[in-house]
C-alpha positions in Angstrom: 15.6 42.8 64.3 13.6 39.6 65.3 16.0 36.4 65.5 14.0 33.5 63.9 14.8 29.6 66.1 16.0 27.2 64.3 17.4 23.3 64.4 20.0 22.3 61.8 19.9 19.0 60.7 23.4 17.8 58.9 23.3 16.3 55.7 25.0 12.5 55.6 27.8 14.0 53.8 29.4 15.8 56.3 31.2 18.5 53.8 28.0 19.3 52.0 27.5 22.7 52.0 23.9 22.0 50.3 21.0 23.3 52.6 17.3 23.2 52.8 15.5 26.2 54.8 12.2 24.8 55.8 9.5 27.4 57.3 6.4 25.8 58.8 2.4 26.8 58.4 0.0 28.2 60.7 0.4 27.0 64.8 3.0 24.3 63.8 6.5 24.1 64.8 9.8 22.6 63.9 8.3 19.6 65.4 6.2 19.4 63.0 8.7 18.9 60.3 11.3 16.8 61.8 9.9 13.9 59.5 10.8 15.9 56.5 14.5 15.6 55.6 14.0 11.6 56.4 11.1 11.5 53.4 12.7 13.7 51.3 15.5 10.8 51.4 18.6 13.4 49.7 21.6 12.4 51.9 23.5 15.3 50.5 21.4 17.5 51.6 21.4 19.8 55.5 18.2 20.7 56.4 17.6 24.0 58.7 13.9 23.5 60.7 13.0 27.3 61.7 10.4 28.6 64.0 7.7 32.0 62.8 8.8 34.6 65.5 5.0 34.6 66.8 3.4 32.3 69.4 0.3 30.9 68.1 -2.0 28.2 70.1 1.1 26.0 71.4 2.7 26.7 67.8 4.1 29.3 66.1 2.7 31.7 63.1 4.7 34.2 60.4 1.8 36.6 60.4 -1.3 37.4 61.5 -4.1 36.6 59.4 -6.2 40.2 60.1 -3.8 42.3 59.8 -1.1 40.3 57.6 1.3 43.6 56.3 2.8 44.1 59.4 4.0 40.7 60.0 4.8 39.4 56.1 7.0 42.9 56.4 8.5 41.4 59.5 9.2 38.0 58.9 10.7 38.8 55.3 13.3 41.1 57.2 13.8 38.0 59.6 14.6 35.5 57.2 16.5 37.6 54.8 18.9 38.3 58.0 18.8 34.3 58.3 19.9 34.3 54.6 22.5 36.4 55.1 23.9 35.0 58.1 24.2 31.3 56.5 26.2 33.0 53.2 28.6 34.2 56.1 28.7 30.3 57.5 29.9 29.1 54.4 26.4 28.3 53.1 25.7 30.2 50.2 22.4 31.9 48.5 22.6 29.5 45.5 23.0 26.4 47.8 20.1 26.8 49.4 16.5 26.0 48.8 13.8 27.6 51.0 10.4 26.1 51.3 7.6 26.1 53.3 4.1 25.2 53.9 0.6 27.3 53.7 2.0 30.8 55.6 5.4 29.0 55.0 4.6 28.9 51.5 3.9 32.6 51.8 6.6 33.7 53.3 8.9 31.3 51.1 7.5 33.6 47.7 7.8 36.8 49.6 11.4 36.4 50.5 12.8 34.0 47.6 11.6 36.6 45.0 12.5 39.9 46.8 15.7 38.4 47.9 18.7 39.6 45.5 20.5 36.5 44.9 19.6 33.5 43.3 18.2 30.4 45.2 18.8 26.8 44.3 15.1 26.7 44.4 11.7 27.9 46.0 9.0 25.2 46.9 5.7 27.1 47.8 3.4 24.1 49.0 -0.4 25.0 49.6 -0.2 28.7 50.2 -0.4 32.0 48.4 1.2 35.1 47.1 1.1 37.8 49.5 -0.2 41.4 47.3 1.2 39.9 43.6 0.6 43.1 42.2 3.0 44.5 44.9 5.8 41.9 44.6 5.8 42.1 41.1 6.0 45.9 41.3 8.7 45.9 43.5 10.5 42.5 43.0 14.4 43.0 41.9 16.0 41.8 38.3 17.4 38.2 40.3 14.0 37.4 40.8 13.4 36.3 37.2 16.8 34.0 37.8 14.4 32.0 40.7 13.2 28.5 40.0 9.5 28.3 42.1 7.5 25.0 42.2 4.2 25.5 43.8 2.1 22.6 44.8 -1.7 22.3 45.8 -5.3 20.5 45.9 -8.7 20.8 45.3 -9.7 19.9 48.2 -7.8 22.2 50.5 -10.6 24.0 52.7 -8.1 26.3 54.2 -6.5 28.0 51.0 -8.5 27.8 48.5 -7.0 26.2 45.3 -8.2 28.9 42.4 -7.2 31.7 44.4 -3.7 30.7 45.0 -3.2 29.5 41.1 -4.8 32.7 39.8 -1.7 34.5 41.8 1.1 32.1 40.3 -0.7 32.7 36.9 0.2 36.3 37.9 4.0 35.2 38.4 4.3 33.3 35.2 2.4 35.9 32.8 5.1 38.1 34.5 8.0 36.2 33.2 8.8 33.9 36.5 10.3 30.1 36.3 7.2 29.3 38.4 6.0 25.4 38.0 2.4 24.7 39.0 1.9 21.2 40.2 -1.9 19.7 41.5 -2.6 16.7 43.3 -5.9 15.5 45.1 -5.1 16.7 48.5 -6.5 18.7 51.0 -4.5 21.0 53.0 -1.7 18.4 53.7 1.7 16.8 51.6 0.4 14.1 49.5 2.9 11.3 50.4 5.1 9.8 48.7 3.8 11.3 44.8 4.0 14.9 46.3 7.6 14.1 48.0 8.6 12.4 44.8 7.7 15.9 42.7 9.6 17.6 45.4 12.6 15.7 45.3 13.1 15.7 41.8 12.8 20.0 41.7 15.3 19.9 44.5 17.3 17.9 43.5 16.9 20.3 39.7 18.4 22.5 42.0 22.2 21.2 42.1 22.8 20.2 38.9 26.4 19.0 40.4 24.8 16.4 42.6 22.6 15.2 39.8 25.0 14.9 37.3 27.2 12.8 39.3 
């Protein structure tokens, strides 16, 4: 079994169990995201940085892009060990939210929807759906129980914006909680008005927090 790096990053409050699980795209890092839990400005919340178990050009990637079965297959069993090794630290499936960026965003939908318990929440941002017709084949009841906000743009030359709405099209004709969000990016986080969408799905997530 592959063991995935990661950097946890405590929430403010130090007896919040409440954890984000953030997986990076394409030859970036946890380096690359150690802005993240700063800008998403949720003090209750722990954030968990993790590392795709390939090196890639000085980064790190979940699959490879010719041959992408092999790895997805890999990388799902990776982070569902992950998964189950926080519920046994006292973090629990539906206290986490797992998101991720272009393959991150891949990897985020694989596992979140095959995984059988419920999230806090899945946020997909400019990626895709690895074989829909597969997942949704083979995806179990809880997956219909997942809340999934995926975000995108027009301009993103690297995943192409139709294709990856035609597959959560796919999701929601299925019956998925998936939300569908578009802003004028390319293949990026559009500041503040992206972070802002995030938050507020996040944030969805624990209705205890919100409501108090």
């Amino acid at each position: 079994m592959t063991t995935l790096d990661s950097e946890f990053i405590p929430a403010r409050d130090k007896h919040s169990r409440r954890l984000m699980v953030m997986l990076h795209g394409l030859g970036d890092s946890i380096e690359g995201y150690r802005w993240f839990p700063e800008a998403l400005a949720l003090p209750w919340l722990n954030f968990l940085l993790v590392n795709a178990p390939d090196e890639y050009y000085g980064g790190f990637s979940w699959f490879d892009l010719d041959d992408m079965a092999p790895g997805v297959n890999r990388s799902r069993e990776a982070l569902f060990a992950l998964l189950d090794n926080l519920a046994a630290k006292n973090f629990p499936p539906e206290q986490i939210t797992l998101g991720g960026f272009s393959q991150g965003c891949l990897m985020t939908i694989e596992v979140g929807l095959r995984y059988p318990h419920r999230l806090a929440g899945l946020v997909g941002i400019s990626g895709w759906v690895f074989e829909p017709a597969k997942l949704l084949a083979e995806i179990p009841p809880t997956a219909k129980q997942q809340r999934l906000l995926c975000t995108h743009g027009p301009f993103d030359m690297m995943v192409p914006m139709d294709r990856a709405h035609a597959h959560i099209k796919r999701l929601q004709a299925a019956g998925l909680n998936a939300e569908w969000r578009e802003f004028p990016k390319a293949h990026t986080i559009y500041g503040e008005e992206e972070l802002a969408v995030i938050r507020k799905f996040v944030s969805a997530g624990y209705p205890a927090v919100v409501g108090g």
